[in-house]
PARO-635212 format. One record per residue (C-alpha): x, y, z; residue in three letters. Coordinates in nm, 2 decimals, padded with zeros to 4 digits. Layout:
REM PARO-635212
+--------+--------+--------+-----+
!     xx !     yy !     zz !  aa !
+--------+--------+--------+-----+
!      X !      Y !      Z ! ALA !
...
+--------+--------+--------+-----+
REM end
This chain:
REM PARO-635212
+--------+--------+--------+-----+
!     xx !     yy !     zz !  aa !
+--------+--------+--------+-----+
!  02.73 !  01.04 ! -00.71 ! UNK !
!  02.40 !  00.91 ! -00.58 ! UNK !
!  02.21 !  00.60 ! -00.73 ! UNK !
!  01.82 !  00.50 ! -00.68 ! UNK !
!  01.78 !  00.18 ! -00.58 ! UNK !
!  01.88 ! -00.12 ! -00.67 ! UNK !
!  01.63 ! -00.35 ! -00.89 ! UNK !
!  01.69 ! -00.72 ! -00.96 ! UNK !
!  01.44 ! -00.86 ! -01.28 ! UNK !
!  01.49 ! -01.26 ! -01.24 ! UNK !
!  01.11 ! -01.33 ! -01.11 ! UNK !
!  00.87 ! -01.45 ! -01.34 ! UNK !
!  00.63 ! -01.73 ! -01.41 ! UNK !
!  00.67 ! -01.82 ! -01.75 ! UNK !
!  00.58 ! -02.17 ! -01.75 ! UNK !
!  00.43 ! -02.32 ! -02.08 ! UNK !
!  00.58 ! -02.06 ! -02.33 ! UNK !
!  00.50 ! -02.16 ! -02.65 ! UNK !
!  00.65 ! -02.03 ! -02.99 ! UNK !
!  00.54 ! -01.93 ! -03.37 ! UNK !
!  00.84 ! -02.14 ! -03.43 ! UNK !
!  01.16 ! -02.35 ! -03.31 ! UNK !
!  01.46 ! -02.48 ! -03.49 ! UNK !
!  01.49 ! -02.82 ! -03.39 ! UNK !
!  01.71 ! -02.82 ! -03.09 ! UNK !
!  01.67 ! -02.44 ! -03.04 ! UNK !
!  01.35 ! -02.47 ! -02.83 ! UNK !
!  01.16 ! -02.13 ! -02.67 ! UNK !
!  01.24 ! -02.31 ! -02.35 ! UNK !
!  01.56 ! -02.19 ! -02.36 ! UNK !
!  01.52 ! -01.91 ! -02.30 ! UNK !
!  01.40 ! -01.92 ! -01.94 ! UNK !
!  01.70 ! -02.18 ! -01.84 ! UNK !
!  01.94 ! -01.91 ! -01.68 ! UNK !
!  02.19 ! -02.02 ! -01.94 ! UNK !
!  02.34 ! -01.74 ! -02.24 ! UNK !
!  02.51 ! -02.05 ! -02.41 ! UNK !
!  02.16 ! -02.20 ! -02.53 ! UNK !
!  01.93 ! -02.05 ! -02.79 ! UNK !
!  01.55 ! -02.03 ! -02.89 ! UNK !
!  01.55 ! -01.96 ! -03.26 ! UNK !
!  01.24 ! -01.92 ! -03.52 ! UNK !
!  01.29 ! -02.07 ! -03.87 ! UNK !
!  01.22 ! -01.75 ! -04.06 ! UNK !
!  01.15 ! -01.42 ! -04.08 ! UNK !
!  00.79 ! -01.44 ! -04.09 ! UNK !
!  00.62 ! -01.23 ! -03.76 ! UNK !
!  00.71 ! -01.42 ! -03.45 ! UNK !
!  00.52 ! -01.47 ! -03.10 ! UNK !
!  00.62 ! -01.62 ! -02.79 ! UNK !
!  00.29 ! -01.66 ! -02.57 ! UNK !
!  00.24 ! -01.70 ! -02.22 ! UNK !
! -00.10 ! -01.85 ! -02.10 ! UNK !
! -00.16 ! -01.78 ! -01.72 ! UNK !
! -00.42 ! -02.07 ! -01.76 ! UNK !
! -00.84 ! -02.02 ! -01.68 ! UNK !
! -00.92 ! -01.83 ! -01.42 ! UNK !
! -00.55 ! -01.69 ! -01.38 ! UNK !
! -00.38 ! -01.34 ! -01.44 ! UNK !
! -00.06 ! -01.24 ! -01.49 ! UNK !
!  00.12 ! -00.89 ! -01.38 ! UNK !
!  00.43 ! -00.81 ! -01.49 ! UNK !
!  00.58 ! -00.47 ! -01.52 ! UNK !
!  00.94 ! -00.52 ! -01.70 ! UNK !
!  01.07 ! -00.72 ! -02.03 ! UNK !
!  01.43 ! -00.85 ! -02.01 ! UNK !
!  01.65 ! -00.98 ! -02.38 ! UNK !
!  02.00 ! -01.07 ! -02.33 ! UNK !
!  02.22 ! -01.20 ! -02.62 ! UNK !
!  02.00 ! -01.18 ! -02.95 ! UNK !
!  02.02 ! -01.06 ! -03.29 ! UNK !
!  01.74 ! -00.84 ! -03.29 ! UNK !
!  01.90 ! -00.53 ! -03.38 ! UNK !
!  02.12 ! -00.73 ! -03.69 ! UNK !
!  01.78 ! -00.90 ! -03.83 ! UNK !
!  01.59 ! -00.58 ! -03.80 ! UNK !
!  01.31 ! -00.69 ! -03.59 ! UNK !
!  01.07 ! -00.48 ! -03.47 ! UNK !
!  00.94 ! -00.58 ! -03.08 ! UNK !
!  00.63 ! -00.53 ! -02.83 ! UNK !
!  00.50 ! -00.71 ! -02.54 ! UNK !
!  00.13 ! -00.78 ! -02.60 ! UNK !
! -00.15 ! -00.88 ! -02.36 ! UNK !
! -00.53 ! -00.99 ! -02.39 ! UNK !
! -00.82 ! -01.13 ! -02.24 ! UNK !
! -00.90 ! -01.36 ! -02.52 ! UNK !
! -00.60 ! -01.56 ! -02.67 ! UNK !
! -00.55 ! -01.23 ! -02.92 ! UNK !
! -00.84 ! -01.35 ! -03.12 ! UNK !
! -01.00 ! -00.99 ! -03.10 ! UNK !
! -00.84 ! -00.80 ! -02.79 ! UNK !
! -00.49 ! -00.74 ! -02.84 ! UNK !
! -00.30 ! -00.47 ! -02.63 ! UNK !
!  00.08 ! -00.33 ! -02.66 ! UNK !
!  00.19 ! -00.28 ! -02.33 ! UNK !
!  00.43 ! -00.05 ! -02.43 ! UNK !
!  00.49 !  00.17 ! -02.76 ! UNK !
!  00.69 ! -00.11 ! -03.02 ! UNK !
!  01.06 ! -00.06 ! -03.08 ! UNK !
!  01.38 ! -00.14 ! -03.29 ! UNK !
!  01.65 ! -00.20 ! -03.10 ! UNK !
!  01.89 !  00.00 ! -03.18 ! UNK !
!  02.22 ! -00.28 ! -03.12 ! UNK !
!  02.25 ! -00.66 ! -02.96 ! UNK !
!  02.29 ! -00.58 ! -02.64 ! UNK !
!  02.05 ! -00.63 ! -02.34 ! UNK !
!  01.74 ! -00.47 ! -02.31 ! UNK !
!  01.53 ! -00.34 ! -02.06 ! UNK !
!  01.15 ! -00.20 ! -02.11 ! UNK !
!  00.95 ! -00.11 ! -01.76 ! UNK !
!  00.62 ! -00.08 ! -01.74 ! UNK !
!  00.30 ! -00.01 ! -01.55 ! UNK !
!  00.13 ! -00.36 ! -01.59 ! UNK !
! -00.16 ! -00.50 ! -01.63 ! UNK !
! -00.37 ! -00.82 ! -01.49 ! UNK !
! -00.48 ! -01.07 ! -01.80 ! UNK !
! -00.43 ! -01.39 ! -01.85 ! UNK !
! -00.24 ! -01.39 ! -02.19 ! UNK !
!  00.10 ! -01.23 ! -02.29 ! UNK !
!  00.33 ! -01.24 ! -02.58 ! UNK !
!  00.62 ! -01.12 ! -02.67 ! UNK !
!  00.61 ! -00.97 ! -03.08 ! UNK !
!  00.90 ! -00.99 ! -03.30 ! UNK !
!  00.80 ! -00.86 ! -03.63 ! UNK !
!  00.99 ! -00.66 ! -03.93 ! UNK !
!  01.32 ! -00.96 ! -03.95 ! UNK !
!  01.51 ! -01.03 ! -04.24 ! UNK !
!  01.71 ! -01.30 ! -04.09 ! UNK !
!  01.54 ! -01.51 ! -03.88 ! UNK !
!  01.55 ! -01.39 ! -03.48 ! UNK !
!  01.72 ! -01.59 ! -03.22 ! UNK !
!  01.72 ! -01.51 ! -02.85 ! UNK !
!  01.93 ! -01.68 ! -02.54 ! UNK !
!  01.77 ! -01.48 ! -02.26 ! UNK !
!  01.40 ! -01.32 ! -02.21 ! UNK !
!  01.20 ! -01.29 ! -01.96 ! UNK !
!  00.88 ! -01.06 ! -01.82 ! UNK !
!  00.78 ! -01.03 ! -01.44 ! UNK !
!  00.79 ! -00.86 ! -01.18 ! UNK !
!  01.10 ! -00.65 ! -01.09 ! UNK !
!  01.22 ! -00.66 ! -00.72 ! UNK !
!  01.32 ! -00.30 ! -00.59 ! UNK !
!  01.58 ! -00.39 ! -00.28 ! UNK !
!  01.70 ! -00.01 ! -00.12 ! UNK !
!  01.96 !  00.20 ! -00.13 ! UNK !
!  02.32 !  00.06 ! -00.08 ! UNK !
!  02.61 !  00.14 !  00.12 ! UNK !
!  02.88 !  00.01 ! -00.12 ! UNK !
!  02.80 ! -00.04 ! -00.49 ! UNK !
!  03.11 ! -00.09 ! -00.73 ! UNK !
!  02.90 ! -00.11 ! -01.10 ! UNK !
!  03.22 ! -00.02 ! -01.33 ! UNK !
!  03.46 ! -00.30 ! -01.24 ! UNK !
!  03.55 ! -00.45 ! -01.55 ! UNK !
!  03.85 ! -00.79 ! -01.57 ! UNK !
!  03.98 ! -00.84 ! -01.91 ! UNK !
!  03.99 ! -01.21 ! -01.99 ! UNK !
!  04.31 ! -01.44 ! -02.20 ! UNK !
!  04.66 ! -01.45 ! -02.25 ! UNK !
!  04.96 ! -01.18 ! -02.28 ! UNK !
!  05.28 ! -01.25 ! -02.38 ! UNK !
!  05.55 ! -01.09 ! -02.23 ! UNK !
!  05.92 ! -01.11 ! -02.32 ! UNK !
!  06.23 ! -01.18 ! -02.09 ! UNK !
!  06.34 ! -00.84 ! -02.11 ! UNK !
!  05.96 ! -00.74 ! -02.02 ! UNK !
!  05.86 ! -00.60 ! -02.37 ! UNK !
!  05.47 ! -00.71 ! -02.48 ! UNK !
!  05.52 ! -00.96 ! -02.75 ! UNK !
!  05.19 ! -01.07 ! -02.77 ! UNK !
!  04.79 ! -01.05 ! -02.67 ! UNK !
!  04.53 ! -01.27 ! -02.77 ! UNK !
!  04.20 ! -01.15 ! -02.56 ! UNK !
!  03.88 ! -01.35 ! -02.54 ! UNK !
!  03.61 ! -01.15 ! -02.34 ! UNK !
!  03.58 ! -00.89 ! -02.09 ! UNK !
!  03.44 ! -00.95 ! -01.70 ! UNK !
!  03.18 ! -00.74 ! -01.55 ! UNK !
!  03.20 ! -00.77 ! -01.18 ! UNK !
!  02.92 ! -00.56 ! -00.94 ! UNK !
!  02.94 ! -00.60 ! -00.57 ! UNK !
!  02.60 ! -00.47 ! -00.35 ! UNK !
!  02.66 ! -00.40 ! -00.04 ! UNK !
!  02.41 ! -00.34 !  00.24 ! UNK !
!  02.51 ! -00.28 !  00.60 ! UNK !
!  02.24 ! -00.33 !  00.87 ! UNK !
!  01.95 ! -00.47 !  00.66 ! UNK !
!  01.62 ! -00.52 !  00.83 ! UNK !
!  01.40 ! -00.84 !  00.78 ! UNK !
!  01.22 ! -00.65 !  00.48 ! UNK !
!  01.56 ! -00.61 !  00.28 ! UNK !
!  01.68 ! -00.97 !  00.37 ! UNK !
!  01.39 ! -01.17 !  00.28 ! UNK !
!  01.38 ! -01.00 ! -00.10 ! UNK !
!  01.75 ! -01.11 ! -00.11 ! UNK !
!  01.71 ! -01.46 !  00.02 ! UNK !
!  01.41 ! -01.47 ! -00.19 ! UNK !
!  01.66 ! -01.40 ! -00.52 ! UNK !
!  01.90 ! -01.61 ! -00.37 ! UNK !
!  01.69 ! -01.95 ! -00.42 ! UNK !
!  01.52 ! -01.86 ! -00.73 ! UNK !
!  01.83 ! -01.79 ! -00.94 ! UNK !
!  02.08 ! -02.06 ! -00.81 ! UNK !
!  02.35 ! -02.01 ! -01.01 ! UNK !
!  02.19 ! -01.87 ! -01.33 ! UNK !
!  02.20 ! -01.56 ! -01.49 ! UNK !
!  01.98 ! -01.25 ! -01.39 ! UNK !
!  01.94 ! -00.88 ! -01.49 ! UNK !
!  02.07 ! -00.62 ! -01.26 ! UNK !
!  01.98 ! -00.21 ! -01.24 ! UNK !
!  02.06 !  00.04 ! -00.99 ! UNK !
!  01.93 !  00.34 ! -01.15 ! UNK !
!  01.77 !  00.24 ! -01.46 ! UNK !
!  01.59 !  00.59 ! -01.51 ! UNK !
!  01.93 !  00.78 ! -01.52 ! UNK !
!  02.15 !  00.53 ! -01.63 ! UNK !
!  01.88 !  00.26 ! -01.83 ! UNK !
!  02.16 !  00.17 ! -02.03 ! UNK !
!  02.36 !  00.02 ! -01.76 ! UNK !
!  02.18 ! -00.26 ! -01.72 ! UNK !
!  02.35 ! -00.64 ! -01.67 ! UNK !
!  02.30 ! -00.97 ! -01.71 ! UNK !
!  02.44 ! -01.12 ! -01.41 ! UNK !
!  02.51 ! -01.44 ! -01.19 ! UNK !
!  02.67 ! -01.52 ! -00.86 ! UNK !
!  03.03 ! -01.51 ! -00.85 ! UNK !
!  03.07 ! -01.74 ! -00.56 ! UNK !
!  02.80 ! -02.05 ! -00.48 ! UNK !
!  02.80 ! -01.98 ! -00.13 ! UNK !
!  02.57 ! -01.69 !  00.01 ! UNK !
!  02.61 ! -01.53 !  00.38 ! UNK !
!  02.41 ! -01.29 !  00.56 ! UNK !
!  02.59 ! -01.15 !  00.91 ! UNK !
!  02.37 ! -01.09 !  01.17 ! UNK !
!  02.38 ! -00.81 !  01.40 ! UNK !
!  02.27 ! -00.61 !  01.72 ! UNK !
!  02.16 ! -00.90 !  01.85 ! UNK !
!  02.01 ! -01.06 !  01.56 ! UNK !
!  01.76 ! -00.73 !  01.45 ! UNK !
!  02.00 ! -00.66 !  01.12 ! UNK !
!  02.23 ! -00.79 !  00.90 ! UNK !
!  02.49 ! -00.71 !  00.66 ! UNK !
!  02.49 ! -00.89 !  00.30 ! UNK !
!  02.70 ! -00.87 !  00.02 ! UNK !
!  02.62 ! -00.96 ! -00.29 ! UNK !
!  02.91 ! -01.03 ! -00.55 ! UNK !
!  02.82 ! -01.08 ! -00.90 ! UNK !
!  03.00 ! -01.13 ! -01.22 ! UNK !
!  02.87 ! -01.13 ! -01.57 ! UNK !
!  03.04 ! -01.10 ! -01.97 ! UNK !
!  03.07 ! -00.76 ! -02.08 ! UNK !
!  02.91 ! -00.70 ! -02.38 ! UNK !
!  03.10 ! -00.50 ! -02.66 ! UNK !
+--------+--------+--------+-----+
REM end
């Protein structure tokens, strides 16, 4: 089995997002915090827009859209990412054909991008107003071709019950664990400085994950670092180095 390379969509510059609408204490911020725990959420069902402005004199180029824990698919929302030259007053430009999703899991769209200054993200078509924990649109990192990738390890998370004569009594799960390690033996400076530039801009926070997402575009995960330390081993007198990268994430079901 042979897998393209592996992408990593955690860049972005997002900064000023600004909402149709917010429940109090359920700001569009939220979404761009790294965090799956807090929520932006509109107050209805009306057509939603969350709109980035690259500010005058500015563009912006992305070329994928990331969701991670929403309800899109159970309100029946309708979504597109949107771009323009003038705020959407008159120019207004789907950047890729709009879409139902069709459950609540994560979703990835890629894209050949465009430079404008404005960009939103549509939600229209709900029943029940749309919440989202995670979203994000930038620009993917491609890294290269790995010498040890393990995408399928899965850790079932809680507590079994077992008896003294070793008979299962009990089970009472609570989540499943994704775990992915990347592997790549003698990387050049190229490799290593995309990965130590991941490394500071997602700390500890979560991050989507692909490694072949024209074959498999389903298998993409939302992702953070398993461990907070981060090593790279130089070798051959200091011209490569071998990295690991160990990730974990919940499994969604």
């Amino acid at each position: 089995m042979s897998w393209n390379p592996v992408e990593l969509y955690y860049a972005h510059n997002l900064a000023g997002l600004v909402a149709t609408s917010e429940v109090t204490g359920y700001p569009v911020a939220n979404i761009l915090d790294g965090l799956d725990g807090t929520l932006w959420k509109a107050t209805g069902t009306a057509t939603q827009y969350i709109t980035f402005d690259a500010g005058s004199g500015n563009t912006y180029s992305p070329d994928y859209l990331i969701i991670y824990r929403h309800n899109l698919n159970t309100a029946g929302a309708t979504i597109v990412l949107q771009y323009s030259t003038d705020n959407f007053a008159g120019d207004i430009n789907d950047i890729f054909t709009a879409f139902a999703p069709s459950n609540n899991y994560a979703i990835l769209k890629l894209f050949t991008t465009q430079a404008k200054r404005y960009w939103r993200l549509k939600i229209s078509g709900a029943t029940v107003a749309p919440w989202i924990a995670f979203c994000r649109w930038g620009g993917r990192t491609v890294l290269d071709y790995t010498d040890g990738l393990t995408p399928y390890h899965v850790e079932r998370k809680g507590n079994i019950n077992v008896g003294d004569d070793g008979t299962l009594q009990g089970i009472h799960e609570k989540y499943q664990e994704w775990g992915l390690d990347i592997t790549f033996l003698d990387a050049e400076t190229t490799l290593l400085n995309k990965i130590l530039a991941w490394e500071v801009a997602v700390g500890m926070g979560l991050f989507g994950v692909s490694w072949d997402p024209g074959d498999h575009a389903s298998d993409v995960r939302i992702l953070r670092r398993k461990e907070p330390k981060f090593s790279a081993v130089p070798k051959t007198g200091g011209l490569y180095v071998d990295v690991t990268m160990k990730l974990i994430g919940r499994r969604e079901l």
